[in-house]
C-alpha positions in Angstrom: 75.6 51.8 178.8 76.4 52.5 174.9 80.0 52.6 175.7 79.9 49.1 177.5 78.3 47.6 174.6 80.7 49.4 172.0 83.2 47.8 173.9 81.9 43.9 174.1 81.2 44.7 170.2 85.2 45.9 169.9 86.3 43.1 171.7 85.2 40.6 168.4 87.3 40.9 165.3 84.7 40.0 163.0 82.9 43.2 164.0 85.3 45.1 162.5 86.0 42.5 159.3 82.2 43.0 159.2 82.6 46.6 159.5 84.8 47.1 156.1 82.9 44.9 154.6 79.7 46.5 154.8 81.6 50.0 153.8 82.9 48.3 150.6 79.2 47.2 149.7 78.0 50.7 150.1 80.9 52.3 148.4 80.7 49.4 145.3 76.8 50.4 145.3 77.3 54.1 145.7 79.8 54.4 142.6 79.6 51.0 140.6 76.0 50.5 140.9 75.1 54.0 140.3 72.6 53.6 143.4 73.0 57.2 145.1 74.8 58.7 147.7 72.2 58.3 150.4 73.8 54.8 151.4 76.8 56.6 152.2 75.4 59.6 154.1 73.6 56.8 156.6 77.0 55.3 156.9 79.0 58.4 157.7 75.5 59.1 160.2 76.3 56.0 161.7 80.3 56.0 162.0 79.9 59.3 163.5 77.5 58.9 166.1 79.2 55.9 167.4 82.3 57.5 167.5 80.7 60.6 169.3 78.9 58.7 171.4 81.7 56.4 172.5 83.9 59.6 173.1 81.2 62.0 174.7 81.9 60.3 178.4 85.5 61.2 178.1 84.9 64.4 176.7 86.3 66.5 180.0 89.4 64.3 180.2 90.4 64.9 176.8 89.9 68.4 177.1 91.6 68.6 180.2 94.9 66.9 179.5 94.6 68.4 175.8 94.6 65.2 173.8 94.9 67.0 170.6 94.7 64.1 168.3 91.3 62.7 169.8 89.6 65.7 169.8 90.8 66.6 166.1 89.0 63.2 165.5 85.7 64.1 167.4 86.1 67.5 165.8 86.3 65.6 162.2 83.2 63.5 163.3 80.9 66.2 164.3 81.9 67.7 160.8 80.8 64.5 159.1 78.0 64.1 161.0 76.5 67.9 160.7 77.0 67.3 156.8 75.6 63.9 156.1 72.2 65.1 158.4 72.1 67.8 156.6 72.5 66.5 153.1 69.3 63.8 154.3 67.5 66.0 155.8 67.5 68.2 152.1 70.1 70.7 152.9 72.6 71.6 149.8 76.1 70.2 151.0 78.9 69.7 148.8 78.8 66.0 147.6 82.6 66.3 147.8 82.7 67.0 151.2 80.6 63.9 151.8 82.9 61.9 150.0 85.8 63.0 152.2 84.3 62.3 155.3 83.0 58.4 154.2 86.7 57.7 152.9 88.4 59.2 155.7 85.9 56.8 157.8 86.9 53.9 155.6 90.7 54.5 155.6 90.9 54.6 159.8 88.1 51.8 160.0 90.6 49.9 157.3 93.4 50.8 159.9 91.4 49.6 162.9 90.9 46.5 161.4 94.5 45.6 160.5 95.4 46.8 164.0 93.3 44.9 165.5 93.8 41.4 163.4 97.4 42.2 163.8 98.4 42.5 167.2 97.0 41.1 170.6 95.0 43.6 172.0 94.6 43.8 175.8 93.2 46.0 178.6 95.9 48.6 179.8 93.1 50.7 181.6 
């Protein structure tokens, strides 16, 4: 069910305008602003679940047919996610380490976006 509505959401290119939009608020916020890190631990909590949860029903496959790439990804994601729970929940995590994982996030959601505003995307699946 999570993975059909990810999907109707991925369908809309605002979602993903939207997306980097809201990322550059809490980054402007986070270092302009002087208003904390926390903003940007919720966002990495939130990139990171969705992209677990969006990957956890193909988890097998990818295993199986050894799609390196994805599961470095997922890999990188359960890092992120670990970390910025951690850091909420009071835990001493390295703020750099943090920062990593939110502009990592930023960079590929950056990349998604111009992929997607770029090219016709279809359904080859």
């Amino acid at each position: 069910m999570f993975r059909n509505i990810l999907d109707v959401l991925l369908d809309y290119k605002a979602t993903h305008v939207i997306s980097v939009i809201a990322q550059l608020g809490i980054l402007l916020w986070a270092t302009v602003w002087r208003g904390g890190i926390k903003p940007i631990l919720v966002v990495n909590l939130i990139i990171a679940g969705a992209v677990l949860l969006y990957n956890a029903t193909r988890l097998p496959t990818v295993i199986e047919y050894q799609e390196y790439p994805l599961i470095g990804l997922m890999l990188f994601e359960l890092t992120a996610f670990v970390a910025s729970a951690g850091a909420l929940y009071g835990f001493r995590i390295p703020s750099w380490l943090l920062w990593i994982a939110f502009s990592v996030n930023f960079l590929l959601c950056i990349a998604l976006m111009l992929l997607i505003l770029t090219f016709r995307m279809t359904r080859l699946f």
